[in-house]
KOLZALO-679896 format. One line per 10 residues: number of its first residue (from 1); for each residue z, x, y of N, C-alpha, C, O. Coordinates in Angstrom, 3 decimals, padded with zeros to 6 digits, always signed. Example, Ala and Ser with C-alpha at 12.3 -4.5 7.8 and 13.67 -1.06 7.14 Angstrom:
<nodes>
1	+007.800,+013.190,-005.690,+007.800,+012.300,-004.500,+007.800,+013.200,-003.300,+008.465,+014.236,-003.319 ~ +007.080,+012.850,-002.250,+007.140,+013.670,-001.060,+007.870,+012.900,+000.030,+008.039,+013.409,+001.138 .
</nodes>
This chain:
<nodes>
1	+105.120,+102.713,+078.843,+104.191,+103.181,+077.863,+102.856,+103.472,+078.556,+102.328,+102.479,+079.055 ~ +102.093,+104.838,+078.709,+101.102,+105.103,+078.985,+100.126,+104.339,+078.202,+100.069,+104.196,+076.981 ~ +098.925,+103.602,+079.664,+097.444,+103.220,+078.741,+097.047,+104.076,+077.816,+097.547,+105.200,+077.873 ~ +095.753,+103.692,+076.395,+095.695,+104.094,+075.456,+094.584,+105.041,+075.938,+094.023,+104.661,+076.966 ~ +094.172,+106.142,+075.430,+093.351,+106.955,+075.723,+091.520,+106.160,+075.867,+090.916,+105.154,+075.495 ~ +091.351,+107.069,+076.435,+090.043,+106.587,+076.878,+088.960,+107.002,+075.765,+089.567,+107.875,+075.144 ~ +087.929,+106.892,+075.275,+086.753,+107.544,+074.106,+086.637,+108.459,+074.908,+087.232,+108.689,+075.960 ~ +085.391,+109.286,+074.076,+085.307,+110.533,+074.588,+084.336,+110.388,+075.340,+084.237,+111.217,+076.245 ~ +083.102,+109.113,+075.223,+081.891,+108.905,+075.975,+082.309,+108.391,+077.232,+081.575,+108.531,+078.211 ~ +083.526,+107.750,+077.328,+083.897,+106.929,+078.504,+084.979,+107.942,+079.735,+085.488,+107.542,+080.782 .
11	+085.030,+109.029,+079.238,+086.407,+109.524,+079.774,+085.869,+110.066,+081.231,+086.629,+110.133,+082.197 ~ +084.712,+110.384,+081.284,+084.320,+111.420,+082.653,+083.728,+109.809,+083.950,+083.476,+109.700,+085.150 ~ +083.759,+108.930,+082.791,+083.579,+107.424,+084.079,+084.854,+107.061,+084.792,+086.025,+107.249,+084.463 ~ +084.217,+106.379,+086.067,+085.524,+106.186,+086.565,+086.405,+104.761,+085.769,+086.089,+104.255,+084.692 ~ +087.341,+104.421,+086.497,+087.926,+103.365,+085.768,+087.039,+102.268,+085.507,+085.942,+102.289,+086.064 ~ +087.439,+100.981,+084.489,+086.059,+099.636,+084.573,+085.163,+099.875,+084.229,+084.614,+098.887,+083.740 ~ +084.194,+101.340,+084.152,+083.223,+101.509,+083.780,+082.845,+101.817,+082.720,+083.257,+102.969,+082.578 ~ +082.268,+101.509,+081.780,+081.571,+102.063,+080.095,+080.756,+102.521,+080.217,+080.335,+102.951,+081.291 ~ +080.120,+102.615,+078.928,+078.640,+103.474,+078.831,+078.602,+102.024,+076.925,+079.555,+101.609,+076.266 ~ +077.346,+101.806,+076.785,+076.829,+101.263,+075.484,+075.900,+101.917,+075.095,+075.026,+101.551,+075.881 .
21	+075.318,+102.824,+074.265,+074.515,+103.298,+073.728,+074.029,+102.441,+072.193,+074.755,+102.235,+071.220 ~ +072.989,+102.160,+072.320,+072.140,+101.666,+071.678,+071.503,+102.632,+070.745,+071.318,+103.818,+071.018 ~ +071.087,+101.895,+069.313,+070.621,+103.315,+068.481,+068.987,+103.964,+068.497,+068.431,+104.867,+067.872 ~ +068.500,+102.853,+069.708,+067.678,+103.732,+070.049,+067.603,+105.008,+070.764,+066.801,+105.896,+070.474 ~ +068.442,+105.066,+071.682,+068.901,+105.897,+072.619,+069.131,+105.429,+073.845,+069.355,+106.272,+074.714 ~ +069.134,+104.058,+074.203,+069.255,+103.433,+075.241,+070.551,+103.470,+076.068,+071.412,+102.707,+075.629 ~ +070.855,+104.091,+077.028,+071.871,+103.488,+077.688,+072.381,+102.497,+078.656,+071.656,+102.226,+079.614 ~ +073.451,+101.959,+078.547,+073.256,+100.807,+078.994,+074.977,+100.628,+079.857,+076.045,+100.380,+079.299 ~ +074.774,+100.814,+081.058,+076.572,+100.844,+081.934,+076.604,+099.283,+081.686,+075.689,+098.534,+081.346 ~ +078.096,+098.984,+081.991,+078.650,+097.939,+082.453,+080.170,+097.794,+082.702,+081.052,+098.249,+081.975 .
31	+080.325,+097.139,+083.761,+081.527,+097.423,+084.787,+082.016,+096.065,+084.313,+081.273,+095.110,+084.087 ~ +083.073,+096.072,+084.210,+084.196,+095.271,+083.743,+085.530,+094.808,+084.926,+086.619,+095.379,+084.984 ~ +085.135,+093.756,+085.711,+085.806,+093.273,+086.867,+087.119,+093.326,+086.330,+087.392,+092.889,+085.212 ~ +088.072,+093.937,+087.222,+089.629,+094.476,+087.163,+090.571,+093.604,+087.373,+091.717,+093.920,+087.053 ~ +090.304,+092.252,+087.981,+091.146,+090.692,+088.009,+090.375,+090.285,+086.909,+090.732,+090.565,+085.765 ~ +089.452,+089.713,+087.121,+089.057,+088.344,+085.825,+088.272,+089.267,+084.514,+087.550,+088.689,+083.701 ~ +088.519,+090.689,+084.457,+088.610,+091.245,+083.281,+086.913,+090.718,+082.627,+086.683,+090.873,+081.427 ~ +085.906,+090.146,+083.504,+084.598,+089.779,+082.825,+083.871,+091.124,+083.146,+083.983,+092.022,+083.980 ~ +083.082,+090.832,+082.094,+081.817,+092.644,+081.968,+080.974,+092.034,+082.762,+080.734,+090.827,+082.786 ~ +080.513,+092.882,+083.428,+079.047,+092.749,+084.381,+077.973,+093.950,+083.997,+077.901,+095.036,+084.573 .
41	+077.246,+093.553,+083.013,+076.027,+094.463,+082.564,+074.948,+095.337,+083.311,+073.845,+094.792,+083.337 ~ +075.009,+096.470,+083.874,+074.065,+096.527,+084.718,+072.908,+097.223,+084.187,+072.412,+098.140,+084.842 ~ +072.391,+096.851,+082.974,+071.098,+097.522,+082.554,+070.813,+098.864,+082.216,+071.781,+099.450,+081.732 ~ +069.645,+099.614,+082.339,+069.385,+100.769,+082.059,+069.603,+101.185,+083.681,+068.841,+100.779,+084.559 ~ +070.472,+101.839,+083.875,+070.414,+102.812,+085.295,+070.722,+103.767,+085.198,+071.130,+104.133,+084.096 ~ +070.691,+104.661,+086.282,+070.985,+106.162,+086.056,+072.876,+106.135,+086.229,+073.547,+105.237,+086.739 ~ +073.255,+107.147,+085.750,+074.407,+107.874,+085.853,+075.373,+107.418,+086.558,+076.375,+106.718,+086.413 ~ +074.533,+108.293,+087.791,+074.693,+108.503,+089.117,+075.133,+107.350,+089.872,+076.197,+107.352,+090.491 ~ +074.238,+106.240,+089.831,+073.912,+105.254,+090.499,+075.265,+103.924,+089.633,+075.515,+102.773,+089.990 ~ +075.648,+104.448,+088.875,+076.187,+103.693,+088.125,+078.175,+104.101,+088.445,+079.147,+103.414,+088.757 .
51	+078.005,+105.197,+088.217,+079.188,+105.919,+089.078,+079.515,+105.474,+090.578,+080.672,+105.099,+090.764 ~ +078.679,+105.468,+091.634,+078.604,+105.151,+092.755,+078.932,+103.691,+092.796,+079.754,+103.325,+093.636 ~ +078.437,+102.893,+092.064,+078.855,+101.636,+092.084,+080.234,+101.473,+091.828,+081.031,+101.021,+092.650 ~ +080.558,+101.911,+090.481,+082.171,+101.284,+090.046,+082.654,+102.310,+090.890,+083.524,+102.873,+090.226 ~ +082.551,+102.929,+092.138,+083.714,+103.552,+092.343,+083.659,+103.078,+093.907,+084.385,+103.635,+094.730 ~ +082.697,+101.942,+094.310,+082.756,+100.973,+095.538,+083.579,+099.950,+095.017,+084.623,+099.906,+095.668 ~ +083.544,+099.121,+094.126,+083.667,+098.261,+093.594,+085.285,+098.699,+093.228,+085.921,+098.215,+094.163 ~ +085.977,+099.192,+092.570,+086.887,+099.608,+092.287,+087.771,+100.040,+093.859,+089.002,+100.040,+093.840 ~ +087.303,+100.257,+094.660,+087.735,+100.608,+095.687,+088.431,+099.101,+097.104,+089.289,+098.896,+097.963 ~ +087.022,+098.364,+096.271,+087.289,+096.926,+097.438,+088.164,+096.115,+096.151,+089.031,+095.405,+096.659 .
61	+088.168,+096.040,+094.758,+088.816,+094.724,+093.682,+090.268,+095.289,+093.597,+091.283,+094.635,+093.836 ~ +090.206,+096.913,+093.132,+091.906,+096.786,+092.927,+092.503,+097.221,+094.081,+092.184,+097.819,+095.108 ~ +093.982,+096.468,+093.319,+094.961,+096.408,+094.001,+095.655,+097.598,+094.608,+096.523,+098.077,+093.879 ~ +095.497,+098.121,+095.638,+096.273,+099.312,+096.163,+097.721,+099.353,+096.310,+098.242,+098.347,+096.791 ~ +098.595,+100.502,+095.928,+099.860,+100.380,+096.191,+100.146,+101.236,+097.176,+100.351,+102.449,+097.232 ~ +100.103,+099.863,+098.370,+100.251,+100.746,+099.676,+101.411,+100.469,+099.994,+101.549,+099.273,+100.249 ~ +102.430,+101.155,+100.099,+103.952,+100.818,+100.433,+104.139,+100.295,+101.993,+104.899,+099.390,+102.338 ~ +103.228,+101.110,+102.905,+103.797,+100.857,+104.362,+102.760,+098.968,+104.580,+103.111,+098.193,+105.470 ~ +101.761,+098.671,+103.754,+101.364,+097.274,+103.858,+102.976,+096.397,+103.175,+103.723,+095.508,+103.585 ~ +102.913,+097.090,+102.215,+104.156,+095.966,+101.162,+105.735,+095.592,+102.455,+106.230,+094.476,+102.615 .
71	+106.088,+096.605,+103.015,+107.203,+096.585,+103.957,+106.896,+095.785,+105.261,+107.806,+095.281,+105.919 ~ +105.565,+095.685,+105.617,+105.243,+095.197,+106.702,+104.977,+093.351,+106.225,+105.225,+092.328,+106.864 ~ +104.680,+093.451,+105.541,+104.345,+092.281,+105.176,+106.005,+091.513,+104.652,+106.350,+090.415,+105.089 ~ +106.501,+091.981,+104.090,+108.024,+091.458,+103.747,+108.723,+091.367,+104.844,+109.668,+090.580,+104.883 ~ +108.390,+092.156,+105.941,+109.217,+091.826,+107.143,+108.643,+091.050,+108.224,+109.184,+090.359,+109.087 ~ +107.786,+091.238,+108.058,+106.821,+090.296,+108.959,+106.472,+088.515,+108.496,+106.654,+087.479,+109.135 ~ +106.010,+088.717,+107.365,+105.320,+087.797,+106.669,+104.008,+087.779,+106.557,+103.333,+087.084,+105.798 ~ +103.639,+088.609,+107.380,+101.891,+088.713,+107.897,+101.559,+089.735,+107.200,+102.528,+090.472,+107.019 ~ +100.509,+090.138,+106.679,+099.657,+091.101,+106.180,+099.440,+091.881,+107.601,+099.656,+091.519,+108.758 ~ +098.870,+093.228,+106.991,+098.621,+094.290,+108.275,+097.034,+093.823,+108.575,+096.578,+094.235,+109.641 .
81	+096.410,+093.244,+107.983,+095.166,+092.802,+109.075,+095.683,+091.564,+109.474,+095.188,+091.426,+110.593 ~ +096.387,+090.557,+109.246,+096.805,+089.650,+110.398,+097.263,+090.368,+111.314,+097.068,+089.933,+112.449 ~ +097.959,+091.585,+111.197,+098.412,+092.023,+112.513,+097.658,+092.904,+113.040,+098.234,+092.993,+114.124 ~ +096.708,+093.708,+113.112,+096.081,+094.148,+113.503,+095.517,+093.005,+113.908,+095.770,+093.009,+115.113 ~ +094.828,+091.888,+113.644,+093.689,+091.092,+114.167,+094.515,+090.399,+115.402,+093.923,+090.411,+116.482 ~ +095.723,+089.838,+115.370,+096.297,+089.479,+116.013,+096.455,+090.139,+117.906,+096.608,+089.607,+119.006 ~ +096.270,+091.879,+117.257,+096.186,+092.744,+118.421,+094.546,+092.700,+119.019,+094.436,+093.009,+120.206 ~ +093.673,+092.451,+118.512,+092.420,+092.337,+118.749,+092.098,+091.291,+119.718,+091.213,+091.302,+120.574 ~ +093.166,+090.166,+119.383,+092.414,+089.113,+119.906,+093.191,+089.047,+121.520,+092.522,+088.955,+122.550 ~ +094.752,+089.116,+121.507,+095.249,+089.666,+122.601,+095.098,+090.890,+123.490,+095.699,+091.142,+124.535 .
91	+094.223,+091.557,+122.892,+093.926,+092.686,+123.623,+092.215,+091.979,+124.588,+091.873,+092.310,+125.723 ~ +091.368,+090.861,+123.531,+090.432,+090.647,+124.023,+090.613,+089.277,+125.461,+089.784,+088.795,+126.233 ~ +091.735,+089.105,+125.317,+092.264,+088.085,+126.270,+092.540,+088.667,+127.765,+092.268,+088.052,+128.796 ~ +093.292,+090.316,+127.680,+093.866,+090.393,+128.380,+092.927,+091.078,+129.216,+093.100,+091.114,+130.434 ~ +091.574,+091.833,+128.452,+090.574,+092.513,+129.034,+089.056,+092.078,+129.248,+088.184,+092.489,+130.013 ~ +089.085,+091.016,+128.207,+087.070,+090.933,+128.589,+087.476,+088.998,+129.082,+086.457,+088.356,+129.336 ~ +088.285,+088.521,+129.149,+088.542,+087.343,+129.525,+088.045,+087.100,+131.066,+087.166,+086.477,+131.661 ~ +089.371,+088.155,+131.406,+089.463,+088.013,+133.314,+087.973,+088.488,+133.725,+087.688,+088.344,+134.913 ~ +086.991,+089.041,+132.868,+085.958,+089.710,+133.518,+085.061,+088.590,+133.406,+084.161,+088.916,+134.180 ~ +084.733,+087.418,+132.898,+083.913,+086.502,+132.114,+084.046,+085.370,+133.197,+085.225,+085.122,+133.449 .
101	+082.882,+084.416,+134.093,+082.853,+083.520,+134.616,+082.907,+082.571,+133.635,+082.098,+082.280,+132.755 ~ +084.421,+081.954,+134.033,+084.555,+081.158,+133.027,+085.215,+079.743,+133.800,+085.906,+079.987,+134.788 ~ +085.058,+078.373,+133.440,+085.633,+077.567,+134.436,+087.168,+077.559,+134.118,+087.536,+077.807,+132.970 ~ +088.168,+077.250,+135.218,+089.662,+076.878,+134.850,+089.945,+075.817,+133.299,+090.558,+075.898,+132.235 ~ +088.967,+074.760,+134.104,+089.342,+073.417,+132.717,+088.496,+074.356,+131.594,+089.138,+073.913,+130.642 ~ +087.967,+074.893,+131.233,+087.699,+075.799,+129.878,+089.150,+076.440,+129.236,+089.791,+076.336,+128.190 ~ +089.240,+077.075,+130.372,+090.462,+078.269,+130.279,+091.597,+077.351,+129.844,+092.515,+077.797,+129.156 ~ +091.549,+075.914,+130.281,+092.700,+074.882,+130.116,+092.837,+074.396,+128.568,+093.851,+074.464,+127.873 ~ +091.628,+073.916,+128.226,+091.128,+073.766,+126.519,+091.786,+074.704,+125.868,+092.631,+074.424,+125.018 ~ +091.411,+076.143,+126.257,+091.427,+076.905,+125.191,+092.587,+077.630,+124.744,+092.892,+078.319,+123.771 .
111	+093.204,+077.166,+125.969,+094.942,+077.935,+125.813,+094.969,+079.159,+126.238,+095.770,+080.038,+125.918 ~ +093.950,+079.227,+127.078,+093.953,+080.895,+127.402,+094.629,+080.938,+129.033,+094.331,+080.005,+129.778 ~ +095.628,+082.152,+129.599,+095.688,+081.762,+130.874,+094.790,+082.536,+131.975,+094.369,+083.666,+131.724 ~ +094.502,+081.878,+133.231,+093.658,+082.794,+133.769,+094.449,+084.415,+134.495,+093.732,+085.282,+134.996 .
</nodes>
């Protein structure tokens, strides 16, 4: 079943985002967090500035359906920034390590080899 249509004041916002108009003429955004579903009021602001927001915000809260993360992670167990980070840190071992005066018994602590 398709979500229910959007108003007509709300339709050109991005997702999460409203508009409240007041009968003075006041407008008034507020973005509506996409997990815990709470409104976050952001006052009289412009448009613009209000757009730009929910569409950062919307970008870092929901959930992306990224298929090549979902497969990697089911086969792996690891998320793709564990694995990417994983390459970061072995890559920083194998290159800025050997360059670094560093003592053996350090290198011994740390599990790193020389």
């Amino acid at each position: 079943m398709p979500p229910r249509r959007r108003s007509k004041k709300n339709r050109d916002l991005p997702d999460n985002l409203s508009v409240d108009t007041k009968k003075n003429g006041a407008v008034y955004y507020c973005y509506t967090h996409p997990i815990t579903r709470k409104r976050n009021h952001w006052g009289r602001t412009t448009k613009a500035r209000a757009v730009a927001a929910a569409n950062q915000l919307n970008a870092k809260l929901m959930q992306s359906e990224d298929l090549i993360a979902e497969v990697l992670t089911k086969e792996t167990g690891n998320t793709v920034t564990d694995a990417l980070f994983k390459t970061v840190i072995e890559r920083y071992k194998t290159e800025c390590v050997p360059n670094k005066k560093i003592k053996a018994s350090t290198l011994e602590i740390k599990g790193v080899s020389a």
